[in-house]
LUMLOTI-988749 format. One line per 8 residues: number of its first residue (from 0); for each residue y negated, z negated, x negated of C-alpha. Coordinates in nm, 3 decimals, decimal comma, m for minus. Each point is the difference from the previous one (the first is absolute). Example, Ala and Ser with C-alpha at 12.3 -4.5 7.8 and 13.67 -1.06 7.14 Angstrom:
BEGIN
0) 0,450:m0,780:m1,230 ~ m0,344:0,066:m0,137;
END
This chain:
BEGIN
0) 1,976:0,854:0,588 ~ m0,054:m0,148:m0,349 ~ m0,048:0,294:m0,175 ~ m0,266:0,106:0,272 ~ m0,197:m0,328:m0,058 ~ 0,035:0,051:m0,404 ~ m0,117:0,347:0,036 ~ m0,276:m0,073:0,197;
8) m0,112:m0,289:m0,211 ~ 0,043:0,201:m0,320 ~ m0,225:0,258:0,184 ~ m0,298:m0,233:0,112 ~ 0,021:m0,291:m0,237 ~ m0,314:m0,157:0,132 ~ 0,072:m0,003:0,319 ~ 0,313:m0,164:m0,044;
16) m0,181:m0,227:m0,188 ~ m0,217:m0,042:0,299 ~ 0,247:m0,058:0,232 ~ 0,180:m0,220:m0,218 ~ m0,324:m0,265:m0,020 ~ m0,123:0,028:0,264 ~ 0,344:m0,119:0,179 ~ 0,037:m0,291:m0,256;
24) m0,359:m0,128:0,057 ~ m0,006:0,019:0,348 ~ 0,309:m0,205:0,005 ~ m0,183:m0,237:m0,200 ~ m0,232:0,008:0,274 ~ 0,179:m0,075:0,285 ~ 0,158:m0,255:m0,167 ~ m0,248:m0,186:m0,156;
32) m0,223:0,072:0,355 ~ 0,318:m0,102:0,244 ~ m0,173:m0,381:0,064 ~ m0,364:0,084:0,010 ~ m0,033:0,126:0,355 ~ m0,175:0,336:m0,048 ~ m0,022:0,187:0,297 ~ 0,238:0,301:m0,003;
40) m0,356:0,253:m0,024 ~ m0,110:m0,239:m0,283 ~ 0,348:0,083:m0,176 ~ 0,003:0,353:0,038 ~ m0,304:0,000:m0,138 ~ 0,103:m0,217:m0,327 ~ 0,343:0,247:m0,002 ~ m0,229:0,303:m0,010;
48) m0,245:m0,128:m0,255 ~ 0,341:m0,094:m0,153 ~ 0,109:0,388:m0,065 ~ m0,363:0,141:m0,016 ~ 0,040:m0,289:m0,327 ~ 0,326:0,127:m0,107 ~ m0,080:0,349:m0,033 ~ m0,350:m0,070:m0,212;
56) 0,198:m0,170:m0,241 ~ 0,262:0,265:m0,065 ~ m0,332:0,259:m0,044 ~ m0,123:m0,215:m0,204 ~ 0,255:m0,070:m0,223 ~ 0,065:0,386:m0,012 ~ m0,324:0,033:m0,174 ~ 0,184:m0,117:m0,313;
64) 0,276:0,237:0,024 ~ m0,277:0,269:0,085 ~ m0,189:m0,094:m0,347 ~ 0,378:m0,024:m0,181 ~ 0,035:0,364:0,100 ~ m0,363:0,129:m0,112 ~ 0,032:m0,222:m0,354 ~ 0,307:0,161:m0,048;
72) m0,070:0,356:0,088 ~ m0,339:m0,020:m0,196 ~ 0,241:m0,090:m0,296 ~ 0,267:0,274:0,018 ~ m0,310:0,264:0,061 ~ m0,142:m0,110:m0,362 ~ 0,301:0,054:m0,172;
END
C-alpha cells in the first residue's frame, strides 16, 4: 500500500501537494471555525473555497519550478 501511495506521489507531485494542503488547511478550518456557528452550507462553502485555495497556491508556486527548468535548459542549450 505504501509503495502505491509513493509511486503515485512521485508520479503527480502537485497533486500530492494539493491534496496534502488542502487537508491541512481545511483542518485549520474546522478548527479554528468549530465555535462560530456557521451553518453547515456556509461551511461547505468555506471548505470548498478552502481546496479551490489550496490548489492555486501549489500552481502558483510551480511557476518557479517552471522558470527553474526554462533558466536551466536555456543554459545547457548555449553551451
Amino acid at each position: 500500500m505504501w509503495t502505491a501511495i509513493k509511486g503515485f506521489a512521485e508520479r503527480h507531485p502537485r497533486l500530492t501537494a494539493w491534496i496534502a494542503l488542502a487537508i491541512g488547511m481545511v483542518a485549520i478550518l474546522l478548527w479554528s471555525a468549530r465555535d462560530v456557528g456557521l451553518t453547515p452550507s456556509q461551511l461547505l462553502a468555506l471548505v470548498i473555497a478552502t481546496i479551490v485555495l489550496a490548489g492555486l497556491c501549489v500552481w502558483i508556486i510551480s511557476w518557479e519550478d517552471e522558470e527553474e527548468e526554462t533558466g536551466s535548459q536555456s543554459q545547457s542549450s548555449k553551451q
